[in-house]
C-alpha positions, -999 to 999 in steps of 0.1 A, spaced: 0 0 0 15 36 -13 -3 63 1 9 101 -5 2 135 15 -13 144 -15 -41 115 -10 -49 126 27 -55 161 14 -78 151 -11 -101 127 13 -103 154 39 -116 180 14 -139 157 0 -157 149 35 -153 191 44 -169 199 14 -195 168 12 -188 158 -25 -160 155 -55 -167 187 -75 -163 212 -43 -126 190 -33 -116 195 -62 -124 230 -68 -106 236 -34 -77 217 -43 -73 235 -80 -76 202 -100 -101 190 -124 -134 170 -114 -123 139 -132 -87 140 -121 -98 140 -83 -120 108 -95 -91 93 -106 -73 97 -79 -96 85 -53 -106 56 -72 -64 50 -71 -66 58 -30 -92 32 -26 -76 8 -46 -42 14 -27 -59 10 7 -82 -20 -7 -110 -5 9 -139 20 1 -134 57 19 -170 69 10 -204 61 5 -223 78 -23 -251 91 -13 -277 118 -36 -269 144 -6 -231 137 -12 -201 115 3 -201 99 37 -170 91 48 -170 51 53 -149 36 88 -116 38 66 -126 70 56 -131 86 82 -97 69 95 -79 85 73 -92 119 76 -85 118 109 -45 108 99 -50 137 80 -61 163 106 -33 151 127 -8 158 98 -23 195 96 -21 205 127 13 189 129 25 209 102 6 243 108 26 234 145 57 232 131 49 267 109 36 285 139 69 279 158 89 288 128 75 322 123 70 330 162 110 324 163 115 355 137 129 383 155 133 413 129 96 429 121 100 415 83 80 391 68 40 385 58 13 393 83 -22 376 72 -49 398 91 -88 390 85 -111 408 97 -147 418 83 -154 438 55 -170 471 75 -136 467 94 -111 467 68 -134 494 45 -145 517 70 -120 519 101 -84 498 90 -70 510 56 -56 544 69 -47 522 98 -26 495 83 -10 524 54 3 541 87 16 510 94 32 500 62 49 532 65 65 526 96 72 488 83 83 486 48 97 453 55 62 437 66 36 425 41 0 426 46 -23 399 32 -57 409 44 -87 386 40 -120 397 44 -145 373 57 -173 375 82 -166 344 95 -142 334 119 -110 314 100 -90 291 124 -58 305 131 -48 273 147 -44 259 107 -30 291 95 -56 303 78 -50 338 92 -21 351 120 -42 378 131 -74 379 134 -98 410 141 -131 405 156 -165 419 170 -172 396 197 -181 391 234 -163 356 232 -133 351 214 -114 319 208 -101 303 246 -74 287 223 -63 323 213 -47 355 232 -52 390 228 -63 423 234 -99 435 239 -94 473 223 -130 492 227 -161 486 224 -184 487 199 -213 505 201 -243 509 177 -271 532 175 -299 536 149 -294 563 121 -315 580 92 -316 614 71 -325 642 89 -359 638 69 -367 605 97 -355 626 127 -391 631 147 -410 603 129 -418 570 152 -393 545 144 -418 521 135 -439 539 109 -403 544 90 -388 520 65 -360 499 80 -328 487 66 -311 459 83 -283 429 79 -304 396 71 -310 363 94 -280 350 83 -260 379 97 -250 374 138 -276 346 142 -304 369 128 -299 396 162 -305 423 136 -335 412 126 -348 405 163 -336 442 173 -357 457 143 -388 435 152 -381 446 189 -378 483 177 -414 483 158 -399 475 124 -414 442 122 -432 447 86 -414 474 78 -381 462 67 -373 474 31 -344 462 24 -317 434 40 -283 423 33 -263 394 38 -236 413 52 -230 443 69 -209 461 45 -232 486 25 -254 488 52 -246 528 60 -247 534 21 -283 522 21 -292 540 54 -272 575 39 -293 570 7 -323 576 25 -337 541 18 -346 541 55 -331 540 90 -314 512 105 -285 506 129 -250 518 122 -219 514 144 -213 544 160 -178 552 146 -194 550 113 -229 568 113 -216 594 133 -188 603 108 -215 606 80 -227 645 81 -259 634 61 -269 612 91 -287 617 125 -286 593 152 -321 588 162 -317 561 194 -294 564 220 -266 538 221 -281 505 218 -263 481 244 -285 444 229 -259 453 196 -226 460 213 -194 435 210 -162 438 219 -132 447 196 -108 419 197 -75 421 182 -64 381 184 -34 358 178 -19 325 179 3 317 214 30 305 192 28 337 175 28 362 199 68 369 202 75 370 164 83 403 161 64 414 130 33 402 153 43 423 182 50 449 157 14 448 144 -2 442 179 11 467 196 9 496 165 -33 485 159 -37 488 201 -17 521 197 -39 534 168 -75 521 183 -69 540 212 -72 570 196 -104 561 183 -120 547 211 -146 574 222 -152 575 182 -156 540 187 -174 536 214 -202 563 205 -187 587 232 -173 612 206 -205 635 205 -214 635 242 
């Protein structure tokens, strides 16, 4: 029996992704090549690694096996990486920071060029996502976050608060919140709590428009499609825009700024943890919704 890395990799992105088609998109190889190949695993193994079923492929006792063997192998290497790049003592080197989309738009880009100044010899590879990557597996070395309850298995620094209030043109100031049209993030955005807050606020019915994320959320509210809730730092800043709630503590979160243990003496981390601390403070009333009081 010959089995490669290469094999593991493919049978653990076929059971994350639940079929062929997604693995092998993942993996950047053709459909009928990753059918080849598993066909050739199985063969190699003399046993089946998944059951076909109409919903996708269910990893069979060997299959599941192996993706385990596999898991072990990642975290193993992403060890091995971690301990690499925490031993780096110049600030040089790549930095991959995610953080959300209203984040890096609205708050971090004349953040992280101050920073880029003061490092030339750091790259930044920023990844938007909502959703938290797992820094454990390298998907990201810094991660920053709106949460009350960050990662145990991760360290960090809690930098403000974030505070949100509901905005609207000055045309809404005066009006009953819930005879005006609302604009909010959708169910699937933090397990549907904007939608609950609207319902909550008498916009239940009234809800023109939703998104699936929170970025363009202040365009549609400065537009005048209708009111709906803005962090602080950001409808404040908008001159067109009135806040017409006080600060609205069921949508607060913390502002995390989050690492890797094994990363958190490599100096170009330090370098980056200790300049975004440095740079949030000043914005912190801003942040907070304390700026105009």
């Amino acid at each position: 029996m010959s089995v490669e890395w290469d094999d593991f990799r493919l049978v653990q992105a076929i059971a994350e992704r639940g079929g062929l088609a997604r693995a092998a998109a993942h993996l950047g190889i053709n459909h009928s090549t990753a059918f080849r190949r598993l066909a050739g695993i199985e063969a190699a193994v003399e046993a089946p690694l998944f059951e076909r079923h109409r919903a996708g492929y269910a990893p069979t006792a060997a299959g599941a096996a192996m993706i385990d063997a596999a898991s072990r192998m990642e975290a193993n290497v992403a060890g091995f990486t971690r301990e690499l790049a925490g031993q780096s003592r110049e600030p040089a080197g790549e930095i991959r920071i995610t953080a959300p989309a209203g984040l890096v738009a609205h708050m971090l880009m004349p953040i992280l060029g101050r920073f880029t100044a003061r490092y030339p010899r750091i790259r930044l590879d920023i990844i938007v996502a909502e959703e938290a990557l797992n820094l454990s597996r390298r998907d990201a070395d810094v991660a920053m976050r709106a949460s009350d309850r960050p990662p145990p298995t991760l360290i960090g620094r809690r930098l403000a608060t974030i505070n949100w209030a509901i905005y609207g043109r000055r045309v809404f100031a005066g009006r009953p919140l819930a005879e005006c049209p609302w604009v909010i993030p959708g169910d699937v955005v933090a397990g549907a709590r904007f939608a609950r807050f609207a319902d909550a606020r008498g916009g239940a019915g009234r809800v023109v428009l939703s998104l699936n994320t929170v970025l363009g959320l202040r365009e549609a509210v400065e537009v005048g499609i209708g009111v709906g809730p803005l962090p602080c730092w950001d409808g404040d800043a908008l001159p067109g825009l009135v806040r017409l709630s006080g600060i609205e503590p069921d949508l607060a979160a913390g502002l995390w700024l989050l690492t890797h243990p094994d990363l958190r003496h490599a100096a170009r981390i330090r370098a980056f943890m200790d300049f975004m601390a440095e740079e949030i403070t000043t914005l912190r009333s801003a942040i907070e919704g304390t700026a105009l009081s």
